[in-house]
C-alpha positions as CSV (number, residue, x, y, z in Angstrom):
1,X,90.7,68.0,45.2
2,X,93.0,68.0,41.9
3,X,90.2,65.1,40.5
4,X,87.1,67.7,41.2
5,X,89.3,70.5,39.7
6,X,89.5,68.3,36.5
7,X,85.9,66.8,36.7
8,X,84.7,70.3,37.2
9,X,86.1,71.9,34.3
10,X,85.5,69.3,32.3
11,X,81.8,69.8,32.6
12,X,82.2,72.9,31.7
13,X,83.5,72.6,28.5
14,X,80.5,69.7,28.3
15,X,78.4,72.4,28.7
16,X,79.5,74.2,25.4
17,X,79.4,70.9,23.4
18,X,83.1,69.9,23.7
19,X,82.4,66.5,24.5
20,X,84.3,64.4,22.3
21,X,87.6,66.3,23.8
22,X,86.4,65.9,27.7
23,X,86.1,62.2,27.8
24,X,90.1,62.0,27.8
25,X,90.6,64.0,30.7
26,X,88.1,62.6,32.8
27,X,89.4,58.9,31.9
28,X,92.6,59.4,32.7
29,X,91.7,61.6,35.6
30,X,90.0,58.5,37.4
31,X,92.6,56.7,36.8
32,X,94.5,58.6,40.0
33,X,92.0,57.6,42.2
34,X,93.0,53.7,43.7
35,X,90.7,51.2,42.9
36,X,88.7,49.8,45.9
37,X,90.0,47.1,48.2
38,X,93.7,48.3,47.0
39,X,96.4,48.3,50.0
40,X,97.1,51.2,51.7
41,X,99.6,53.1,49.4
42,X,102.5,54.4,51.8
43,X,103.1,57.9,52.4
44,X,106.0,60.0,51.5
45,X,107.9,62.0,49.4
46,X,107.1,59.6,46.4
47,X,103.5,59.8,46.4
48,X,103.4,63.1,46.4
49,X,105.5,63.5,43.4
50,X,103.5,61.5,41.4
51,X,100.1,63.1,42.2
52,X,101.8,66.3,41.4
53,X,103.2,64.7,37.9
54,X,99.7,63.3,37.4
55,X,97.2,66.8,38.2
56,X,100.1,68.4,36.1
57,X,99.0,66.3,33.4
58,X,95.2,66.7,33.7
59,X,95.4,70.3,33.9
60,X,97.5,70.4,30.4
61,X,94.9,67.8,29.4
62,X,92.1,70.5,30.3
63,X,94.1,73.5,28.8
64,X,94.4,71.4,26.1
65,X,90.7,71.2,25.4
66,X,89.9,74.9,26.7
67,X,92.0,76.0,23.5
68,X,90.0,73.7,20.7
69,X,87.0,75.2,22.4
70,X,88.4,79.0,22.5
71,X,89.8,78.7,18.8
72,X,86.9,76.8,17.6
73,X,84.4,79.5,18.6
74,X,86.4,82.0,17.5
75,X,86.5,81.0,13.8
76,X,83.2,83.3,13.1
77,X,85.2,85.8,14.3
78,X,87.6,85.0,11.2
79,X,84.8,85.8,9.0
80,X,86.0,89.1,6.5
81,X,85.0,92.1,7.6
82,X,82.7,94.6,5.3
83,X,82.0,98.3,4.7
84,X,79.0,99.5,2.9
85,X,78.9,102.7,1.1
86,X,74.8,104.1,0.2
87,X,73.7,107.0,-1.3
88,X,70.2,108.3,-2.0
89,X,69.3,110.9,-3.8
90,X,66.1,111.7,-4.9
91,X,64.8,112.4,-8.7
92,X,69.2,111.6,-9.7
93,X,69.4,108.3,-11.7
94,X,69.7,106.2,-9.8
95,X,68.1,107.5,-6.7
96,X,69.8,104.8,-4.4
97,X,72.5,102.4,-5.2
98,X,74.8,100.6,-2.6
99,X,78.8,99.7,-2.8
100,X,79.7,97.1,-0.4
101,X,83.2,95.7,0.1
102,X,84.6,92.7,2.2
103,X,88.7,92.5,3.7
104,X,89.0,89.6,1.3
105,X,87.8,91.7,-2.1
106,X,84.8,90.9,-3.4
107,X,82.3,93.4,-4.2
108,X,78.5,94.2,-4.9
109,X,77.1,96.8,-6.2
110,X,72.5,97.3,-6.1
111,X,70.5,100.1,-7.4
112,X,67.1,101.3,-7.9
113,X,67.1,102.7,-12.0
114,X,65.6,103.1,-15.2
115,X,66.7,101.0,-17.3
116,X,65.0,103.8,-20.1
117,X,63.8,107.1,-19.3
118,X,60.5,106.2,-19.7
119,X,60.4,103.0,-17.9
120,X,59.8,102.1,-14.6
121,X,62.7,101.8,-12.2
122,X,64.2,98.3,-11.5
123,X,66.6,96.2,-9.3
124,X,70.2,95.9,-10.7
125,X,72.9,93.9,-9.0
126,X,76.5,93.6,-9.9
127,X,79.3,91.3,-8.5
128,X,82.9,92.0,-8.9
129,X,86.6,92.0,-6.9
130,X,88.0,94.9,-5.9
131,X,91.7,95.7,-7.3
132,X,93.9,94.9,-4.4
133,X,95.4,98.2,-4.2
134,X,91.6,99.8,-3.9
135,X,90.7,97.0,-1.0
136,X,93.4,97.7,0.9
137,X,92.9,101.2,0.6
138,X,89.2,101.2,1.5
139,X,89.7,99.3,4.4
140,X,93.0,101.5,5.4
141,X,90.6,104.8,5.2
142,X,88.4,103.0,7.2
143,X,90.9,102.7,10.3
144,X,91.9,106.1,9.7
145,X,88.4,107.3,10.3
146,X,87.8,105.0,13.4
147,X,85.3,103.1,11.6
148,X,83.0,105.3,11.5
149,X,82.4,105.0,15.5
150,X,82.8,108.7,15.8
151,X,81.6,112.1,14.4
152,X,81.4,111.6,10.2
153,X,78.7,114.7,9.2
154,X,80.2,118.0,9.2
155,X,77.1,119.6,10.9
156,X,77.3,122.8,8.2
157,X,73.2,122.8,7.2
158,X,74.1,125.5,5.0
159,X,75.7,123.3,2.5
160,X,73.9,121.7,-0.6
161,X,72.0,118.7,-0.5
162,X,74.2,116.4,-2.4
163,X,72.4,113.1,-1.2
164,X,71.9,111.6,1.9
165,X,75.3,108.9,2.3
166,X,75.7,106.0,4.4
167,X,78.9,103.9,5.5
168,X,78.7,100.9,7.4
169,X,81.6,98.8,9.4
170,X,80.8,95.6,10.5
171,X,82.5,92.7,11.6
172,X,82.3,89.6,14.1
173,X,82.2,91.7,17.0
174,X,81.5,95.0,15.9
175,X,78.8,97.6,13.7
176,X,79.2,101.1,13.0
177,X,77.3,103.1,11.2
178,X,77.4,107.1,9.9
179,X,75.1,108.7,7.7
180,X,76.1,112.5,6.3
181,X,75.3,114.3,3.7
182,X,78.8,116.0,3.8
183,X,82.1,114.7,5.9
184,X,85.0,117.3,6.6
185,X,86.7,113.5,8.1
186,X,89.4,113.6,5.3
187,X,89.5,109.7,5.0
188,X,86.0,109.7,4.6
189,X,86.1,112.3,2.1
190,X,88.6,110.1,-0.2
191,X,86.3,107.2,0.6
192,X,83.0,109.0,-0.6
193,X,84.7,110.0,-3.7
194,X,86.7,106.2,-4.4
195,X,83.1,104.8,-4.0
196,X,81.3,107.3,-6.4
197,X,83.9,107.0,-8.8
198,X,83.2,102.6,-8.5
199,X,79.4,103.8,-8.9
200,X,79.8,105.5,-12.0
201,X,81.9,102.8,-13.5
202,X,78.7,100.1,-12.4
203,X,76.5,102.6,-14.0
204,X,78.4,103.2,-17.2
205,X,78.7,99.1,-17.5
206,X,74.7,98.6,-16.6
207,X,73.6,101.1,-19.6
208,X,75.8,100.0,-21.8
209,X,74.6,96.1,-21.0
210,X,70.7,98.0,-22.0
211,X,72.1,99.8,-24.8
212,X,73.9,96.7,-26.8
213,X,70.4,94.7,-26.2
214,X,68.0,97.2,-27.3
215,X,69.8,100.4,-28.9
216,X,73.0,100.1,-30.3
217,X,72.9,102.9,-32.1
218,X,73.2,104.7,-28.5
219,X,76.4,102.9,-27.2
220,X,78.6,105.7,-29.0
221,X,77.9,108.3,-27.1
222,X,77.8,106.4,-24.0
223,X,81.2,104.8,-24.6
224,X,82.7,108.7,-25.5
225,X,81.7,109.9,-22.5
226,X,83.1,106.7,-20.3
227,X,86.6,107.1,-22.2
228,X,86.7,110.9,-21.6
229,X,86.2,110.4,-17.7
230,X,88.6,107.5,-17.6
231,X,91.0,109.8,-18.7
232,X,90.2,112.0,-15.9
233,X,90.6,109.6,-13.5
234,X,86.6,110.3,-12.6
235,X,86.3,106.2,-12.6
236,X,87.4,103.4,-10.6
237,X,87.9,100.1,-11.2
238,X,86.9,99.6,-14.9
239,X,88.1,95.9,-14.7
240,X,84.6,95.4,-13.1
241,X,82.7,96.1,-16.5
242,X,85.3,94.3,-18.2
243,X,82.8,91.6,-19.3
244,X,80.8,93.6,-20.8
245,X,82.8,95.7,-22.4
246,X,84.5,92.8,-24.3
247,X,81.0,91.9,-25.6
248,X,80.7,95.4,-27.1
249,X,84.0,94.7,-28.8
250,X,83.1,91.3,-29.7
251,X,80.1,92.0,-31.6
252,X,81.2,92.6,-35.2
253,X,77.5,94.6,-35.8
254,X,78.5,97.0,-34.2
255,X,80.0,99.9,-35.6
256,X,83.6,99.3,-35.7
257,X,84.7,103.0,-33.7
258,X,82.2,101.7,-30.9
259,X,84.0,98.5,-30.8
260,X,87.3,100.3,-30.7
261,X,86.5,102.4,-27.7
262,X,85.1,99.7,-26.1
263,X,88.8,97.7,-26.2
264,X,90.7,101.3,-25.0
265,X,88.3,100.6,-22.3
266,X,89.2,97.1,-21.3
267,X,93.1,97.8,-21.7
268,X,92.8,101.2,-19.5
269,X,91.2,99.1,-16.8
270,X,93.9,96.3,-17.8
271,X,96.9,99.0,-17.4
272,X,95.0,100.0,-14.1
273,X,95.3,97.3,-11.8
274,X,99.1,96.2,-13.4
275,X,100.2,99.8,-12.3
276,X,98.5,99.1,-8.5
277,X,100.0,95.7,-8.1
């Protein structure tokens, strides 16, 4: 009985491909069974104990192999988790763009713009790590607001259209999804503004990319306006254009107050994530 236990379970883990690991029990479980033309073994007290000492083994043999299958098959589950943030808004610029965020920091950002107001709209993707203060944040919100599994759109058709928004939770196990247009779910009104405020910070660093390449002489404005809503906390994680900033700065054609704004830039983001960590 103990040996078909074994033998049985064994299979089993066969089954799932755990075969390297199942030849060990079943070798040593056949080596409790007397070889043929043995003498009759007596009966007692002794025997008994030692087919005891022996199943006890096969089973921890067994367990043993039930727990490289359980923890190997649960290693997807190990996998970070991610939330997406979406908006689309028609006739805005852009008209759709996309945040998403994994549990172990790294980030992209897509959108659908115009590179120039009279060009045609294009695909633009940026890749960057989230602060560690802002990921854990995100993904803190996130639990707060039951991962989006409930109730995320307030419902009120009265208010304005201020784009249609989407956030996604997804994990090994699990997906949820809300879309809204406007949330009175207090975490997921701090997490629709932390995400708008990254978006504008992607957007800033994507004209400002078009405008060093093709219009330099536009990059003062564009870098005034980034520095005066830095300053009023309207952006998020500026250590995500930091690249590109330090190119603006780099560049000794352009005009040196351009170049200086560009640097505040790159130490305000700088200052930013010391003050988080």
């Amino acid at each position: 009985m103990h040996q078909k236990f074994v033998t049985d379970t064994a299979h089993f883990l066969r089954s799932f491909g755990i075969i390297s690991v199942v030849s060990a029990p079943l070798a040593f479980c056949r080596q409790i069974r007397p070889p043929k033309n043995s003498p009759p073994q007596p009966s007692g007290p002794p025997r008994r104990r030692t087919l005891r000492s022996l199943t006890r083994t096969c089973v921890t043999l067994v367990v043993s192999c039930l727990a490289v299958f359980l923890s190997t098959s649960g290693a997807s589950a190990g996998e970070p988790a991610t939330i997406v943030f979406a908006l689309d808004f028609p006739k805005s610029d852009p008209a759709h763009y996309s945040i998403s965020a994994t549990s172990d920091g790294h980030a992209r950002y897509e959108c659908v713009a115009k590179a120039d107001p009279d060009a045609a709209e294009q695909p633009y993707t940026s890749e960057f790590d989230f602060s560690p203060a802002n990921r854990a944040r995100i993904f803190d919100l996130a639990a707060q607001a039951h991962y989006f599994s409930g109730k995320v759109d307030s419902g009120n058709h009265k208010l304005a259209f201020t784009g249609q928004k989407k956030l996604v939770y997804r994990d090994g196990q699990h997906t949820y999804t809300a879309d809204y247009n406007y949330s009175d779910v207090p975490a997921v009104q701090q997490l629709t503004v932390l995400f708008q405020n990254v978006a504008a910070t992607l957007e800033y660093g994507r004209r400002i990319a078009y405008f060093h390449r093709y219009q330099k002489l536009a990059l003062d404005d564009e870098l005034k306006r980034m520095e005066a809503q830095a300053r009023s906390n309207e952006l998020s994680e500026l250590q995500a254009v930091q690249p590109i900033l330090q190119e603006v700065f780099d560049d000794t054609s352009v005009i040196n107050v351009v170049r200086a704004r560009a640097k505040r830039l790159v130490e305000m983001g700088k200052a930013a994530n010391a003050n988080q960590r």
